[in-house]
C-alpha positions in Angstrom: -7.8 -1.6 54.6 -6.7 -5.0 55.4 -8.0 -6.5 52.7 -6.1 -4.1 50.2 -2.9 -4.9 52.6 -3.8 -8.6 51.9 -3.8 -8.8 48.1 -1.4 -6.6 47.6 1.2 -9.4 48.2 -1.0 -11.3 45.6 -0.6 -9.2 42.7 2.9 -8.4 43.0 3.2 -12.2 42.8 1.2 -12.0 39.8 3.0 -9.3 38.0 6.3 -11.5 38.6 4.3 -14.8 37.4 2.8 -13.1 34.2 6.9 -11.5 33.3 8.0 -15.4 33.8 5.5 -16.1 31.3 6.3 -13.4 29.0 10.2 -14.3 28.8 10.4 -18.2 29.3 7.8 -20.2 30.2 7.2 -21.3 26.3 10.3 -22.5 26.6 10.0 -25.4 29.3 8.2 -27.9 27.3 10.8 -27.9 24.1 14.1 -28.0 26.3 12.4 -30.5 28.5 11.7 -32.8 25.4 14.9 -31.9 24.5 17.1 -33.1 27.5 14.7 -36.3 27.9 16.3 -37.6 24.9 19.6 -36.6 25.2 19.1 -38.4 28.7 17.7 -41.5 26.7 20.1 -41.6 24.1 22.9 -40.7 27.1 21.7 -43.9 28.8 21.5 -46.1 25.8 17.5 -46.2 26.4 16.9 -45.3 22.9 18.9 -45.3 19.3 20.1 -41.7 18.5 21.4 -43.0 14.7 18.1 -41.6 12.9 16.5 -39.6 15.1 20.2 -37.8 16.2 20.2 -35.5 19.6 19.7 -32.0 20.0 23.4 -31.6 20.9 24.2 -33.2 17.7 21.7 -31.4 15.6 23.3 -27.8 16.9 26.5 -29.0 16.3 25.9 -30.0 12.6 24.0 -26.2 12.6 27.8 -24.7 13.6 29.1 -26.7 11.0 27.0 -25.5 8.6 27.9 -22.0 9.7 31.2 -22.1 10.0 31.5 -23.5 6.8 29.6 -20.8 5.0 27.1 -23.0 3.9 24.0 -22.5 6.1 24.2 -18.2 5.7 23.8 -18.5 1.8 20.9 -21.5 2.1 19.5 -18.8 5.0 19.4 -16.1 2.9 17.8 -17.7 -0.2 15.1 -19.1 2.0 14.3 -15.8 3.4 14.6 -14.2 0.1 11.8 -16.7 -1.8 9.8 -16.4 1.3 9.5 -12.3 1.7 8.6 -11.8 -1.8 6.2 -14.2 -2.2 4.7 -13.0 1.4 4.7 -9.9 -0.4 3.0 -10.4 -3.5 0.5 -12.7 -1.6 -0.6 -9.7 0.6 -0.7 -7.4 -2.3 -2.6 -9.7 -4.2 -5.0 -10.8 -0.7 -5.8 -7.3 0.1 -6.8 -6.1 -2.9 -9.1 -9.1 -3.9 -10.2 -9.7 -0.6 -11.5 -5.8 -0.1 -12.8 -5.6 -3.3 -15.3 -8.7 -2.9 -16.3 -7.9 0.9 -16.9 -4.3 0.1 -18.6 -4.6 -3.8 -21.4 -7.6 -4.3 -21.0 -7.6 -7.9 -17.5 -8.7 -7.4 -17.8 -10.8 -5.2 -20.2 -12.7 -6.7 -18.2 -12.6 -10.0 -14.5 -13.4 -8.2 -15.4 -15.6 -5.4 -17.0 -18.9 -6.5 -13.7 -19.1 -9.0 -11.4 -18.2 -5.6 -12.7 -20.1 -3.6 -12.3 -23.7 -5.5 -8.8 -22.9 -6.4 -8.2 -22.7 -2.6 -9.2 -26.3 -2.4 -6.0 -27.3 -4.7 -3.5 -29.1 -2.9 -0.4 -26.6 -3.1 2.1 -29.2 -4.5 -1.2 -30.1 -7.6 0.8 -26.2 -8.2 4.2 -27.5 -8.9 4.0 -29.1 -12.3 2.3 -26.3 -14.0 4.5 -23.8 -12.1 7.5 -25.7 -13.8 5.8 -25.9 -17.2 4.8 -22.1 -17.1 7.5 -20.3 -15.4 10.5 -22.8 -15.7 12.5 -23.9 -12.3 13.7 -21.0 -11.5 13.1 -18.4 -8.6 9.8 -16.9 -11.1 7.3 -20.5 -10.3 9.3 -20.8 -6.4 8.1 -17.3 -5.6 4.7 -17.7 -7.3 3.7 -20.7 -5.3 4.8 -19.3 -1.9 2.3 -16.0 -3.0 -0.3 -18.6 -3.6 0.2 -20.2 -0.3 -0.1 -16.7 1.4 -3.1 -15.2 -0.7 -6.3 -17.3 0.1 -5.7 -16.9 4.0 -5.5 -13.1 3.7 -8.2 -12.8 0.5 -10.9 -15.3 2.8 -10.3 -13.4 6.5 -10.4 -9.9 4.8 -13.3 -10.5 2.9 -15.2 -12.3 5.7 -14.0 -9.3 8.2 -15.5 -6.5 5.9 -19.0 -8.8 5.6 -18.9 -9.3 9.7 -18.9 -5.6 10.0 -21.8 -4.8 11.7 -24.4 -2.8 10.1 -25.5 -0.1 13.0 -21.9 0.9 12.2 -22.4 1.4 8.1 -25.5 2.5 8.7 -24.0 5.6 11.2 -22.1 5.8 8.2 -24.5 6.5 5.9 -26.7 8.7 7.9 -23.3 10.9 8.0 -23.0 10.7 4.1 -20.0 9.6 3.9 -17.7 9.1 0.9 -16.7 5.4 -0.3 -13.0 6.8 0.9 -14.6 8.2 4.8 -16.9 4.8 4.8 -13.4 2.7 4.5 -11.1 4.3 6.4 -13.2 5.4 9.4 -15.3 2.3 9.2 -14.6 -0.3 7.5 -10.3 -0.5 8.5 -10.9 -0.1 12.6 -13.2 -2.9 12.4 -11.4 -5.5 9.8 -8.1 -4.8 11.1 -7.7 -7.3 14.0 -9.1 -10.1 11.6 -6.6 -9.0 9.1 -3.9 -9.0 11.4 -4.1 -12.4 12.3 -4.7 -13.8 8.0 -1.4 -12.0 7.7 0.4 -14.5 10.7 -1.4 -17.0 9.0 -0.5 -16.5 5.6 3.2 -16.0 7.0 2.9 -19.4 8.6 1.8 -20.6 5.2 4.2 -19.0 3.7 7.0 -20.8 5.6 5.0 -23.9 4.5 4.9 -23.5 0.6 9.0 -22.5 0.6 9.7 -25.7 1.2 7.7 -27.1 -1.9 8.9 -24.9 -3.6 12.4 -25.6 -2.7 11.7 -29.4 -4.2 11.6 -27.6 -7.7 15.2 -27.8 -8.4 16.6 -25.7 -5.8 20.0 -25.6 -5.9 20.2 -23.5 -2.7 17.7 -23.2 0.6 16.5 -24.5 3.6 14.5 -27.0 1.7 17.6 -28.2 -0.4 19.5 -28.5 2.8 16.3 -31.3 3.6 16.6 -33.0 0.6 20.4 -33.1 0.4 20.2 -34.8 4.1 17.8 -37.6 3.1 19.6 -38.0 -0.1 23.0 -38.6 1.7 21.8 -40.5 4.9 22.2 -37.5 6.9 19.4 -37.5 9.5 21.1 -34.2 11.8 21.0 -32.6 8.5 17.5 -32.9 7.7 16.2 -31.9 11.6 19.7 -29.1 11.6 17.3 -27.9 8.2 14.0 -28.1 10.1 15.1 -26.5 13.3 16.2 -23.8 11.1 12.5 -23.4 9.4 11.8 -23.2 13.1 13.5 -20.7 14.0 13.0 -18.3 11.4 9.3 -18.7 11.7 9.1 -18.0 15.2 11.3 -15.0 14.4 9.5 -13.7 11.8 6.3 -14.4 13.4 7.0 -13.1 16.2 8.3 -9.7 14.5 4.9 -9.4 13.0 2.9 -10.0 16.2 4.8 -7.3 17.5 4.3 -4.9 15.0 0.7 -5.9 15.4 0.5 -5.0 18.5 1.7 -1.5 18.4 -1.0 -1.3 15.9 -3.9 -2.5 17.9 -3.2 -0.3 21.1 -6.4 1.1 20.6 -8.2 -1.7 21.7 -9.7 -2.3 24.9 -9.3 -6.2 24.0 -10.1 -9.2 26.6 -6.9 -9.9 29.2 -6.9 -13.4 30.1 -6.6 -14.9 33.3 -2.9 -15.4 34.2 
């Protein structure tokens, strides 16, 4: 009994620890870069003129706002980036199940895949340019190509790492190509394609910004260029602490939603 009165003490501890952790313990290391150079800058220990302060950086990103001018470059970002995330995933799943669950296709589709994954993703741009012009067509292309080969290459190595006791149970219960999938095949892939999806977000982010360098005339990645064009170092980082931000965002939407969809698993808890 005293030892349960002992450690209870210690969890509750714990429980409060672990919540810190949760809400803002990510959080230390960026502020904390953060202030050290507004300090250094403050104290005339380092030159602020190209690598501006954070205080002057969030300043030029209320300018920007107030203006009107960083909600339309927002939007087009965002725009470019959810429908290529979405045609990418289309495209990923559909591949990438067909080749891990059919041999013949695989060993028809992959070998081609697979070395078109080893293009660098701006060797894309020209013949985006020369095939769909410089509009949002070859922009939205190239972000779906940045978002495809992580999905198509986890989904497809997920169905193969299925293990085979479970197909097999399968097959002793005759089950259809449809019962083998769904009651198989989609428990057991899904955490692996869960996280290509993250990744191929991540990517995603990435390619936009490419893309952007094909004659945007709005964006995120305009905003960039427009601030090394013009000198204007707080515009460039006001431009990549908004990439920032919406990825977190957006990646952190999915994990969420990934989350509610893996309750079902009895998963590792780490250490806190």
């Amino acid at each position: 009994m005293s030892d349960l009165q002992e450690n209870a003490p210690v969890a509750s501890g714990g429980g409060g620890f672990a919540s810190l952790g949760r809400g803002g313990l990510g959080l230390i290391l960026p502020i904390g870069l953060a202030l050290g150079w507004e300090v250094a800058v403050a104290l005339h220990w380092a030159d602020g003129r190209l690598l501006p302060t954070p205080s002057k950086v969030f300043a030029t990103l209320w300018a920007l706002g107030v203006d009107g001018t960083l909600p339309g470059h927002l939007w087009a970002t965002l725009h470019r980036v959810a429908l290529g995330f979405l045609f990418g995933v289309t495209a990923g799943t559909l591949l990438g199940a067909v080749s891990g669950y059919w041999t013949l296709a695989r060993r028809l589709l992959d070998p081609t895949l697979q070395a078109l994954r080893n293009i660098p993703s701006i060797a894309w741009v020209p013949m985006f340019i020369l095939w769909f012009g410089i509009f949002e067509t070859s922009k939205v292309i190239l972000i779906a190509v940045g978002v495809f080969f992580p999905i198509y290459l986890a989904l497809t190595s997920a169905i193969l790492g299925v293990d085979r006791k479970l197909v097999e149970v399968g097959r002793i219960f005759r089950f259809s190509h449809r019962e083998m999938i769904t009651r198989i095949l989609l428990p057991a892939t899904l955490p692996s394609y869960i996280v290509s999806l993250r990744a191929g977000l991540g990517l995603g982010w990435m390619f936009v910004v490419a893309a952007e360098f094909m004659g945007a005339e709005e964006g995120l990645g305009f905003l960039l260029v427009d601030g090394q064009q013009t000198g204007r170092p707080a515009t460039i980082l006001a431009s990549i602490t908004a990439f920032a931000i919406l990825g977190k965002t957006t990646d952190w939407l999915l994990a969420l939603l990934s989350a509610r969809a893996l309750r079902w698993q009895d998963s590792f808890k780490p250490a806190e």
